[in-house]
C-alpha positions in Angstrom: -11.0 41.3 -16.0 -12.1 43.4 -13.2 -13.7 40.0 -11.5 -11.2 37.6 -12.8 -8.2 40.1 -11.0 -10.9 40.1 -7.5 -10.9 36.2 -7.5 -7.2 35.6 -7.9 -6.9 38.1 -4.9 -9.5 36.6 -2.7 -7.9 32.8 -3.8 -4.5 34.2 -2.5 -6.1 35.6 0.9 -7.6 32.8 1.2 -4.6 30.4 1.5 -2.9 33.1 3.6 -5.5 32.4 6.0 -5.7 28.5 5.7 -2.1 28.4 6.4 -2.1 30.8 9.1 -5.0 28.9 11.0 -3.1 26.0 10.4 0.1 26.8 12.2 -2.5 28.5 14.9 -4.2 25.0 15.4 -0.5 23.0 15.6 0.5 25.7 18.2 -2.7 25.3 20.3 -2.6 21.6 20.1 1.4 21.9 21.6 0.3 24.0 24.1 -2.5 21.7 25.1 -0.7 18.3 24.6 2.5 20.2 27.0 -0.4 20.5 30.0 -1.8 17.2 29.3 1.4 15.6 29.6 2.6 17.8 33.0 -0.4 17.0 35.0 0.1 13.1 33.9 3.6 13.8 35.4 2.3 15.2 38.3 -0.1 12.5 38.8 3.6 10.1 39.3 3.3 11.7 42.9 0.3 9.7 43.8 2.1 6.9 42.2 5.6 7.1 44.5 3.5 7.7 47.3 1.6 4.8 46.6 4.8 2.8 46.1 6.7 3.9 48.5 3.8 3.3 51.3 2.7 -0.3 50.0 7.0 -1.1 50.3 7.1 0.2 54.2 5.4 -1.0 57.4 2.5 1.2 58.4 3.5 3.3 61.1 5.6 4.8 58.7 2.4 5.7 56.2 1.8 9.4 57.5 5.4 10.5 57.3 6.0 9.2 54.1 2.4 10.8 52.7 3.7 14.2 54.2 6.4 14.0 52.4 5.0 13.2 48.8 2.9 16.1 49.5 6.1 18.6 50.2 8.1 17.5 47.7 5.5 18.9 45.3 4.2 22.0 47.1 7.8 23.0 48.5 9.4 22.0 45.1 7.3 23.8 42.8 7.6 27.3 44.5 11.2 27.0 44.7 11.3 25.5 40.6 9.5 29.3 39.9 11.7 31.2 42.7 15.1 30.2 41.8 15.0 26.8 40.3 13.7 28.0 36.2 16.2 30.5 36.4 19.0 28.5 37.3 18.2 25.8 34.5 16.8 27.7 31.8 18.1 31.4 32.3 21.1 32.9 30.1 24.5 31.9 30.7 27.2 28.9 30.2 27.3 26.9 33.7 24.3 28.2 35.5 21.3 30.2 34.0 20.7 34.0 35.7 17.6 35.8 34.6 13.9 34.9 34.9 14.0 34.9 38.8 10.8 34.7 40.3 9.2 34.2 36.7 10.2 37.8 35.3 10.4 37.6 31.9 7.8 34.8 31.2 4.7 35.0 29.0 2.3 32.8 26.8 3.8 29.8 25.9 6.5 30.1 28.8 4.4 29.3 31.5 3.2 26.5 29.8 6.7 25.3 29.7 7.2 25.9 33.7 4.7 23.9 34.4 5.7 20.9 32.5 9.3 21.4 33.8 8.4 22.1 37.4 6.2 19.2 37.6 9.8 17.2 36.5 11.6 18.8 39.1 9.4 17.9 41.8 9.4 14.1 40.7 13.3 14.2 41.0 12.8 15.2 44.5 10.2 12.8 45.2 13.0 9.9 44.4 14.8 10.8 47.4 11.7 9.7 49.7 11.7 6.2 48.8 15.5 5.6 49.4 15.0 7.5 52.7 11.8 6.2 54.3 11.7 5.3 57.5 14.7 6.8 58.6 15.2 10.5 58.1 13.5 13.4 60.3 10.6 15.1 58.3 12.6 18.5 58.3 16.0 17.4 57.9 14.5 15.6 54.9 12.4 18.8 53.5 15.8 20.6 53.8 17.5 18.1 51.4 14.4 19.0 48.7 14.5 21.8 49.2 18.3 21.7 47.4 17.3 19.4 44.6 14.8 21.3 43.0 16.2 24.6 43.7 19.9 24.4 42.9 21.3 20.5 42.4 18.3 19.7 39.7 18.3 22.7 37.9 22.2 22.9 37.6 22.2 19.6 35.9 19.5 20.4 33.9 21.0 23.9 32.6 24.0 21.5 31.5 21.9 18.9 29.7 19.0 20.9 28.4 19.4 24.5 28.6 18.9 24.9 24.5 15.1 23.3 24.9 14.4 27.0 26.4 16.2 28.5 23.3 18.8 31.3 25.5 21.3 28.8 26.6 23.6 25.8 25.4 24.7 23.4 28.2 28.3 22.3 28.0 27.0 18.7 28.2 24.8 19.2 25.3 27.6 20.9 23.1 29.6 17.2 23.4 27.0 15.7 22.0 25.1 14.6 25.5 21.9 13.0 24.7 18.8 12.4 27.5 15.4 12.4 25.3 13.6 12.7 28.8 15.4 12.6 31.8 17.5 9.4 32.7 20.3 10.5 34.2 18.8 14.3 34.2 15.6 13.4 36.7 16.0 9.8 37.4 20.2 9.4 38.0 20.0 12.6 40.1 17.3 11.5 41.7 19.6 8.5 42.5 22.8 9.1 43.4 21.2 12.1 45.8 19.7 9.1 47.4 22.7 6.9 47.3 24.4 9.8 49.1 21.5 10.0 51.5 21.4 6.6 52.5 25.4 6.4 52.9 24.3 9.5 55.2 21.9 8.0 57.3 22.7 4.3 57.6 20.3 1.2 57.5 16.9 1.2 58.8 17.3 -0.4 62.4 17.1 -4.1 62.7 17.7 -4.3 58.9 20.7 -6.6 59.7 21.0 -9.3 62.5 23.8 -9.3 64.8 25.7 -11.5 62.6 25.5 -8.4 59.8 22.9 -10.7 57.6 20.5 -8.2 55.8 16.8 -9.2 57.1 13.7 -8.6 54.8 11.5 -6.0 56.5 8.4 -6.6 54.1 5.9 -3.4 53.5 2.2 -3.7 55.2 0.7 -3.3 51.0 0.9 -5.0 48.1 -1.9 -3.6 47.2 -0.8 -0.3 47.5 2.7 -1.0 45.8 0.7 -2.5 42.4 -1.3 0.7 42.8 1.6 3.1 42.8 3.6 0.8 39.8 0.1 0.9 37.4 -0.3 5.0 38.4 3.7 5.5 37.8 3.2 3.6 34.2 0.6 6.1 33.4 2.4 9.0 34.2 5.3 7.8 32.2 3.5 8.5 28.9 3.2 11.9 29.8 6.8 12.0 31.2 8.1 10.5 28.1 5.7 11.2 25.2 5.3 15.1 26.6 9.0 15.6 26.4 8.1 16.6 23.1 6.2 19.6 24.1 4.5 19.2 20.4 1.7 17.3 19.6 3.1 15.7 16.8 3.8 12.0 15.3 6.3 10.8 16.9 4.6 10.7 20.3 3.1 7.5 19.5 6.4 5.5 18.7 7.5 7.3 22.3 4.6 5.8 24.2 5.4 2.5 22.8 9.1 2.5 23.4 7.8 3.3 26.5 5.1 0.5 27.5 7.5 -2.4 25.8 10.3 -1.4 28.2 8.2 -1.8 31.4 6.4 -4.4 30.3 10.1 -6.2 29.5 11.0 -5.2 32.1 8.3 -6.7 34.9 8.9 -10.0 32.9 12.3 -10.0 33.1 12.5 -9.1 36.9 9.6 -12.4 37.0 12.0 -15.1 35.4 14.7 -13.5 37.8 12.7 -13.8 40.7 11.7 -17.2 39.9 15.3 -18.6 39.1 16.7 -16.6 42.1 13.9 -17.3 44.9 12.1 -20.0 43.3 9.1 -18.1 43.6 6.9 -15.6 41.8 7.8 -11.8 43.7 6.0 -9.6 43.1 7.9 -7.1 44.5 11.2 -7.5 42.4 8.3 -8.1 39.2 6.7 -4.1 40.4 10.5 -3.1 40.3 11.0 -4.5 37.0 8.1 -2.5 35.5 10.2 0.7 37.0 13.3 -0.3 36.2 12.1 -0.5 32.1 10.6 2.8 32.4 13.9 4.4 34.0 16.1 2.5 31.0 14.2 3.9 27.9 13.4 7.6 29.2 17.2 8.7 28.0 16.1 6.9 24.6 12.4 6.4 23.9 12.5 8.8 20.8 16.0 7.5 19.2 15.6 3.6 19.7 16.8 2.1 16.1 15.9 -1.4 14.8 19.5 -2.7 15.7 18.8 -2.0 19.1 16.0 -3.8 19.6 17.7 -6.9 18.0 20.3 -6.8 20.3 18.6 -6.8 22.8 16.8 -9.3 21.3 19.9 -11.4 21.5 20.8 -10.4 25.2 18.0 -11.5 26.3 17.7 -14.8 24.6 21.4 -15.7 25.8 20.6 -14.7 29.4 17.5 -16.6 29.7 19.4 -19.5 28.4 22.1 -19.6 30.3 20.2 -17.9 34.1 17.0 -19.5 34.1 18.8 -23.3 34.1 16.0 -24.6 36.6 13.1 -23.7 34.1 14.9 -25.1 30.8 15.0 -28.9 32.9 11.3 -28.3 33.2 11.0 -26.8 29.7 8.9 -23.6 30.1 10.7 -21.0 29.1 12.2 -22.5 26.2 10.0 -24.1 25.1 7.4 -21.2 25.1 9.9 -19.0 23.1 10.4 -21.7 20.4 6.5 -22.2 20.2 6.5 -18.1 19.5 9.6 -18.4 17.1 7.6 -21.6 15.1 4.6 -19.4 15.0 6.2 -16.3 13.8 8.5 -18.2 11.8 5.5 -19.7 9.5 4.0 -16.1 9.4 6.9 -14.9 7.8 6.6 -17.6 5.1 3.3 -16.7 4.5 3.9 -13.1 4.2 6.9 -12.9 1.9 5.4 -13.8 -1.5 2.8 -11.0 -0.2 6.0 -8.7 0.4 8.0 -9.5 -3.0 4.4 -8.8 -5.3 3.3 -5.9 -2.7 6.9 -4.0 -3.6 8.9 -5.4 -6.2 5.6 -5.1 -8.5 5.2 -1.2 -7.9 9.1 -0.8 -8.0 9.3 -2.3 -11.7 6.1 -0.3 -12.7 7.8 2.8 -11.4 10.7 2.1 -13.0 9.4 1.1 -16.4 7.3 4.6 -16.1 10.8 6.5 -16.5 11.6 6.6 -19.9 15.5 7.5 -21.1 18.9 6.3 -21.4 19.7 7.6 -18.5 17.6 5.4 -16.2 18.5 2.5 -18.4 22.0 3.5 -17.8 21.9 4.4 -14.3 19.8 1.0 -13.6 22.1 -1.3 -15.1 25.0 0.2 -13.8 23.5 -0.4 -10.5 22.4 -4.0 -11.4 26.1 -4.8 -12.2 27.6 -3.1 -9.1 25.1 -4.8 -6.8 26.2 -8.2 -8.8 29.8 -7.6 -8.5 29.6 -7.0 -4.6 27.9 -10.3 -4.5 30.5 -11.9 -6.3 33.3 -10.6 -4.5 31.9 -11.4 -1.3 31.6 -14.7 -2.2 35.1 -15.1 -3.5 36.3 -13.5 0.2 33.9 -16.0 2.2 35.1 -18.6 0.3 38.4 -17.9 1.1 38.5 -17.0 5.0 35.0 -18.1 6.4 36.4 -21.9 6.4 39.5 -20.6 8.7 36.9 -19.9 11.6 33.3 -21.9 10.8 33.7 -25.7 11.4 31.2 -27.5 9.2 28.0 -28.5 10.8 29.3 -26.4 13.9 25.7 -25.4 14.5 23.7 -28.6 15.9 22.2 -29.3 19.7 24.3 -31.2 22.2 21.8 -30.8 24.6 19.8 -33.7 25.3 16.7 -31.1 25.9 13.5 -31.1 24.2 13.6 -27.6 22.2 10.6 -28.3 20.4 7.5 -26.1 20.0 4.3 -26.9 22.4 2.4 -26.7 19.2 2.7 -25.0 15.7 0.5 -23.7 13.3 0.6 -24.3 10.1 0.2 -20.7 7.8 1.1 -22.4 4.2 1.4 -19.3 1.6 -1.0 -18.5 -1.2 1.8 -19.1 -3.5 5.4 -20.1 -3.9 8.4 -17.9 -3.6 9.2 -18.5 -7.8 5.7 -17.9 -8.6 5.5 -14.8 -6.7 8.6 -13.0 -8.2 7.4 -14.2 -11.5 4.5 -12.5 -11.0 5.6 -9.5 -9.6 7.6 -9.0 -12.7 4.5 -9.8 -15.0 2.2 -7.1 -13.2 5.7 -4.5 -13.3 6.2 -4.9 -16.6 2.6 -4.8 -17.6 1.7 -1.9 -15.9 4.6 0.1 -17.3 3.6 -0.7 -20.9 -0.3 -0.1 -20.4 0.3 2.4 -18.7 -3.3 1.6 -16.2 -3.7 3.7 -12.9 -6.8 1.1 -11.9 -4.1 -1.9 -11.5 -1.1 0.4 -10.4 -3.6 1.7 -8.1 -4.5 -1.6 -6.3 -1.8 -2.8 -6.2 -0.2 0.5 -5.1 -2.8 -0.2 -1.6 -1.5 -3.9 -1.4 2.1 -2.7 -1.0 0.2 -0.2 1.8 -1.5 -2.7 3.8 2.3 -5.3 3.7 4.4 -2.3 4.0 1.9 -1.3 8.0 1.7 -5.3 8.5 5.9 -5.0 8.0 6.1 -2.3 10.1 3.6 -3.2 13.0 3.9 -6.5 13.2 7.0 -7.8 12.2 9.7 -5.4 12.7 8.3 -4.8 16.4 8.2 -8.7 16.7 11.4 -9.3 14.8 13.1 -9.2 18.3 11.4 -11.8 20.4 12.0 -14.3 17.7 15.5 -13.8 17.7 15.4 -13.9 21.7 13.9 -17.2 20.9 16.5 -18.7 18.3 19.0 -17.5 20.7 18.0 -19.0 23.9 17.1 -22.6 22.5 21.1 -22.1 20.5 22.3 -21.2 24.4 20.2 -24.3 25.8 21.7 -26.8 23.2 25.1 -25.6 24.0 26.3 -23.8 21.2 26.2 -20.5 21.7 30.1 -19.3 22.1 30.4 -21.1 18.5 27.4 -19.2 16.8 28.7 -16.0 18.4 31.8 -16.4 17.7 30.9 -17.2 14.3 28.9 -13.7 14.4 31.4 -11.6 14.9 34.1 -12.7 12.6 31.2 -12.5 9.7 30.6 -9.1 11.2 34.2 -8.1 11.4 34.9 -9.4 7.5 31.6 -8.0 6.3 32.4 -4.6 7.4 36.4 -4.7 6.0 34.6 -6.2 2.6 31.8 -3.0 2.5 34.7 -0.6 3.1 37.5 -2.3 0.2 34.8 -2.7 -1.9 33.7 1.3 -1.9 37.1 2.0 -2.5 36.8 -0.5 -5.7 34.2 1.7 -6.8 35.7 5.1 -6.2 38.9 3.6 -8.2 36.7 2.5 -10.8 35.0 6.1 -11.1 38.2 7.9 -10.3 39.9 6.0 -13.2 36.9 6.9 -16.2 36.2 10.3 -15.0 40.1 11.7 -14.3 39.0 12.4 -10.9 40.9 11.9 -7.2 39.5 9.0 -6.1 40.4 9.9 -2.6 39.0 13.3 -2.9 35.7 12.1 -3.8 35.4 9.8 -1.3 36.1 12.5 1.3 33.7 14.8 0.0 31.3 11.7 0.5 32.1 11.6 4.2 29.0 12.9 5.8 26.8 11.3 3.6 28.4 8.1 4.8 28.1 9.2 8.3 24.6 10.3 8.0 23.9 6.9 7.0 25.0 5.6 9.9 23.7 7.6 12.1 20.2 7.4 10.7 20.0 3.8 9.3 18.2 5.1 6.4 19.0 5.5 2.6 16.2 8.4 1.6 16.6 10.1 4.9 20.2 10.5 3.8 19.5 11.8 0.6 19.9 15.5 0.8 23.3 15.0 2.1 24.0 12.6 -0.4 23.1 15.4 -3.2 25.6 18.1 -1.8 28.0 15.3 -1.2 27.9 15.0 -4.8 27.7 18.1 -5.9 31.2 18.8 -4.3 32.6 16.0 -7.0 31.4 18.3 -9.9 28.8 16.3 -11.2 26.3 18.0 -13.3 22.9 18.7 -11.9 20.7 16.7 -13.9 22.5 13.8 -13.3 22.9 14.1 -9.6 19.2 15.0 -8.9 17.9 12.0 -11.0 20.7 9.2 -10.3 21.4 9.9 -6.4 17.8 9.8 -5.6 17.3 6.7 -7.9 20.0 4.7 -6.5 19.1 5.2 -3.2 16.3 2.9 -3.7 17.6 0.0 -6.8 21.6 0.3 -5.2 22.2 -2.4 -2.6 25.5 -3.4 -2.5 26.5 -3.5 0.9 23.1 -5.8 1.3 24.1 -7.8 -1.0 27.7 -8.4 0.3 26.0 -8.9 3.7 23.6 -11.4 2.7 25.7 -13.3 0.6 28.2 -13.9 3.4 25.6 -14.1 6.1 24.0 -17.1 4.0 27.3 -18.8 3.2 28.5 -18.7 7.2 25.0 -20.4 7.8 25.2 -23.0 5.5 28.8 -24.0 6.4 27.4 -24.0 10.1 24.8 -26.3 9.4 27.1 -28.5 7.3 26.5 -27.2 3.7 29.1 -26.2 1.3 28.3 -23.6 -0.7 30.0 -24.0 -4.1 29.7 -22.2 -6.7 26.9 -23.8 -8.5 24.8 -22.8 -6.0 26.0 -18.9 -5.0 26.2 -17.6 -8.4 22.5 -18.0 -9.5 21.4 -16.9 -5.8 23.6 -13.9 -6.4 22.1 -13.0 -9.8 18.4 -13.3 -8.5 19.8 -11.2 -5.1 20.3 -8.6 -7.6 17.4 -8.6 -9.2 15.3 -8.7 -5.5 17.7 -5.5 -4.4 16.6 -3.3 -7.3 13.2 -3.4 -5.8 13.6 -4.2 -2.1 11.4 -2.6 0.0 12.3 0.7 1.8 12.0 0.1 4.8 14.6 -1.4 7.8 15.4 -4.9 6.8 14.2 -4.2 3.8 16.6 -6.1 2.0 16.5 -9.4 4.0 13.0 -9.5 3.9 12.7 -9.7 0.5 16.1 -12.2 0.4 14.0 -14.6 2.3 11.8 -16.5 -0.1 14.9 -16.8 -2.1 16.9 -18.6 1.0 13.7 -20.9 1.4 13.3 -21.6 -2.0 17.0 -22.1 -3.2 18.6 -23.4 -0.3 15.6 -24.7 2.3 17.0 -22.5 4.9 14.4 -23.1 7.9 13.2 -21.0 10.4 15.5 -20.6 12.6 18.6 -19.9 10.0 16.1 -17.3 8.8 16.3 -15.6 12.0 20.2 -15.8 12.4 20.1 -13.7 8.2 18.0 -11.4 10.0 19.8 -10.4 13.3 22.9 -10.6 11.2 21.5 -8.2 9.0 20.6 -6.0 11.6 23.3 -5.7 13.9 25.2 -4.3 10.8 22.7 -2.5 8.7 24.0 0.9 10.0 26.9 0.0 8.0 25.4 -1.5 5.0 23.0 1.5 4.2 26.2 3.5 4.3 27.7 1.6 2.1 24.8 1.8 -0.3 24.7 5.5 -0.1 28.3 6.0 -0.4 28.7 3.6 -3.5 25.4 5.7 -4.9 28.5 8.7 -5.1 30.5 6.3 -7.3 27.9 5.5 -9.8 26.7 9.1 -10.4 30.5 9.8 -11.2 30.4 7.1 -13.6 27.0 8.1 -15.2 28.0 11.5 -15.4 31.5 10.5 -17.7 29.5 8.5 -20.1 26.8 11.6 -20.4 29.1 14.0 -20.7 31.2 12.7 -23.4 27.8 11.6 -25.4 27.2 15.2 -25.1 
């Protein structure tokens, strides 16, 4: 007894101590990862000083090197004199204690560093709008200010809570700058802009006629130099704005690197339209200019955004860069990377529909009860009926605004690829739901964790290929299908087409959760408008965070507050959150009817119906992740209606641009059903 009693104690110890050398080696890792990333920041100073001395003529080199240096060394005793106090110290406008560092231990100087090194780079902005005009003390008087009173002001407004004493004011409206774009970078601007209205024009920077003359720097070499040191830095700028080493750093970083590298190609295809010529100046300033844009949101980018820009992008290329579509580069290099992609997508859906809707049908068949058969079909029929009634709807108003065959070149351009490959699929779309539903249903009954198993690691390997291949290239296909629809001409009609489907989609979601909560209201003797306000934030969660299981411990309290019983809120909430899709399905359905009647197709209701019915089916187990639901949808638009690539890619930015919307709607219908499912339970009770 005796021994049994001493290992039970030492087993308990023993965790105590796994757990506390756990949370010692997380803490030592933020603390490391925090220095990392300031001295990668403070690196950015040989970066502007390389950038700023490649862009300006050599006599200027030694001035302009002196004050790189100052900006630092001044800044960063006048951060820990007055400047940490001001931005990070107790109170509401302006921070007041930890003068001089008094107060600061451990972990706080860690934290100085990092934001001292920040301070000194918002300094260092004002050298490259000034060079070669501004005395060397005058201007060490002017940086003086920024980083001991103008930067840390701001800051205190913005991000006095990362410090834990304060709240900014800025902050407590919901003011949002993940790493410093309008904190370090817009300061760092509109000081300059100030300084430069100061001071005037370099002299002989305009002609007596007032025409601006190019005064070219003595160094590209230099300038590259800076940009590529500058990029570096940026990692640490964004990525250490965390101040843990956790996760998310990684998605940071890459935010981070696709935004300059969009950046220096976008500022190329300008500077070849504009100048006819390859600059590699404006190209360097493109790099920068990408880095400055994402810093506010490198950790909060959703999928939407990235298809909308996506779509920007494709339309400005097709309408800016006129000169290259005559000679067909541009263009015609997109399309040949929108016909490549294109046929990768056909080969991977029948990998995506057995890699998820397999393992979803397994799972499901494992959970035995009426109350998943219930709560399934329930589902089944509400996802059914949303399809349904936005059929009815788009039958009804999309012919008022969508011209048959409206979508069709005018341009007498050659759009087509350079060259395609062809990536045929292992199997066909049919085949491939057929069998997911074989291998479902048959590892349910048998019950076999080998199969379940491998197949589980299939779903694994498409679910990373989904996510780091596809969703991240999602958007330069669109760009593609967008710039050869702005080249043939008919752009205003597609995108006018867009946003009346996006306009009666969104009306449709909204009537038809009110359907629901009727429907509910009605069976259970419940306010239907009560219900639906206690289901507020779970709707608005949704919408802020594009995600149905992210959303699911709102969505349990939400429900909770409409006096359903516990059992059936923690097993139907959590279950409809993954096999409830209604506002996918209303999407899709009159997403693929506005593209049919667009490329001259009538969708009647021979076809729509049976497409709906198998949508259903394909919702239930859709994979979860963003887009899931059109991903899956498809091998059903190639298979049932031929839809090709490029009407694929309209379903999917369609899909995106509202899928904020449509995952609230799922979530917020979820409410409904568990109302409904708890009436029948309780009167069977």
């Amino acid at each position: 007894m005796k021994k049994r009693l001493f290992m039970y104690l030492f087993t308990i110890l023993s965790l105590g101590l796994f757990a506390e050398g756990t949370e010692e080696v997380q803490t030592n890792l933020n603390w490391t990862w925090t220095l990392i990333a300031a001295a990668m920041v403070f690196f950015m100073q040989a970066g502007f000083a390389m950038v700023e001395t490649g862009f300006t003529r050599a006599k200027n080199a030694g001035n302009i090197m002196m004050k790189n240096a100052m900006d630092f060394s001044m800044g960063i005793i006048a951060f820990w004199a007055v400047g940490f106090a001001f931005m990070f110290g107790e109170g509401k406008f302006i921070g007041t204690t930890n003068f001089f560092g008094q107060g600061l231990a451990g972990w706080d100087w860690t934290f100085f560093i990092f934001q001292g090194v920040f301070a000194a780079t918002a300094a260092t902005i004002l050298s490259g709008a000034l060079a070669e005009r501004t005395k060397f003390g005058s201007y060490l008087v002017i940086s003086f200010f920024v980083t001991a009173i103008i930067y840390p002001v701001l800051g205190h407004w913005a991000w006095a809570s990362l410090y834990g004493k304060s709240t900014g004011w800025l902050e407590n409206l919901g003011f949002i700058d993940f790493a410093g774009s309008t904190v370090v970078h817009s300061l760092g601007g509109w000081t300059a802009l100030a300084g430069a209205i100061a001071v005037g024009p370099r002299i002989g920077k305009f002609d007596s006629n007032g025409k601006a003359k190019a005064i070219p720097g003595h160094s590209l070499t230099l300038a590259a130099l800076g940009v590529f040191i500058l990029w570096f830095g940026w990692f640490g700028f964004n990525s250490g704005s965390t101040t843990t080493g956790t996760s998310e750093i990684g998605l940071i970083a890459v935010n981070t690197c696709l935004a300059a590298a969009a950046g220096s190609i976008s500022a190329l295809i300008t500077s070849i339209f504009k100048f006819k010529t390859y600059d590699i100046g404006m190209t360097l300033n493109g790099a920068l200019a990408g880095l400055v844009g994402i810093t506010a949101g490198c950790a909060n980018v959703a999928p939407w955004a990235s298809v909308v820009i996506g779509i920007i992008a494709g339309i400005l290329i097709g309408f800016f860069c006129k000169d290259l579509i005559k000679n067909f580069i541009i263009i015609k290099i997109l399309a040949t990377f929108s016909g490549l992609f294109g046929n990768f997508l056909k080969f991977i859906i029948p990998c995506i529909i057995i890699g998820f809707v397999a393992p979803g049908i397994a799972d499901l068949g494992n959970k035995a009860g009426k109350l998943l058969g219930i709560t399934t079909l329930i589902a089944y029929v509400s996802t059914i009926l949303a399809g349904l009634s936005a059929f009815l709807a788009g039958k009804i108003i999309l012919p008022k605004f969508i011209k048959v065959a409206e979508l069709k070149e005018k341009s007498n351009l050659d759009l087509s690829p350079y060259f395609t490959i062809d990536m045929p699929p292992f199997t066909g779309i049919m085949t491939a739901l057929i069998l997911a539903f074989f291998l479902g249903l048959g590892m349910a009954h048998l019950k076999t964790k080998y199969l379940y198993n491998a197949v589980s690691e299939f779903q694994t390997i498409t679910q990373k290929t989904v996510s780091r291949i596809i969703i991240p290239l999602i958007p330069f296909h669109i760009a593609g299908i967008f710039s050869s629809i702005t080249a043939s001409g008919e752009i205003f009609n597609t995108m006018r087409t867009f946003s009346s489907v996006f306009v009666l989609l969104l009306l449709l979601q909204v009537s038809y959760l009110v359907v629901q909560y009727l429907i509910a209201g009605t069976v259970s003797g419940r306010n239907p408008v009560t219900c639906i306000k206690n289901y507020l934030p779970a709707y608005l969660t949704a919408v802020g965070t594009q995600s149905s299981a992210a959303t699911i411990p709102v969505s349990l309290e939400c429900a909770r507050k409409n006096e359903i019983s516990e059992e059936v809120v923690d097993f139907v909430v959590p279950l409809c959150a993954t096999i409830h899709l209604a506002g996918d399905t209303i999407t899709l359905v009159l997403a693929t009817m506005a593209v049919q009647m667009m490329s001259g197709v009538n969708p009647t209701v021979a076809m729509m119906v049976p497409f709906i019915f198998m949508l259903g089916v394909t919702m239930v187990a859709a994979p979860g992740i963003p887009g899931g639901g059109v991903y899956a949808t498809l091998g059903l638009l190639e298979k049932m209606f031929a839809f090709s690539s490029g009407q694929q890619g309209l379903m999917i930015a369609i899909h995106f641009a509202q899928d904020s919307f449509g995952t609230a709607t799922n979530v917020t219908g979820d409410g409904a059903i568990a109302i409904f499912v708890d009436k029948l339970f309780r009167n069977k009770k």
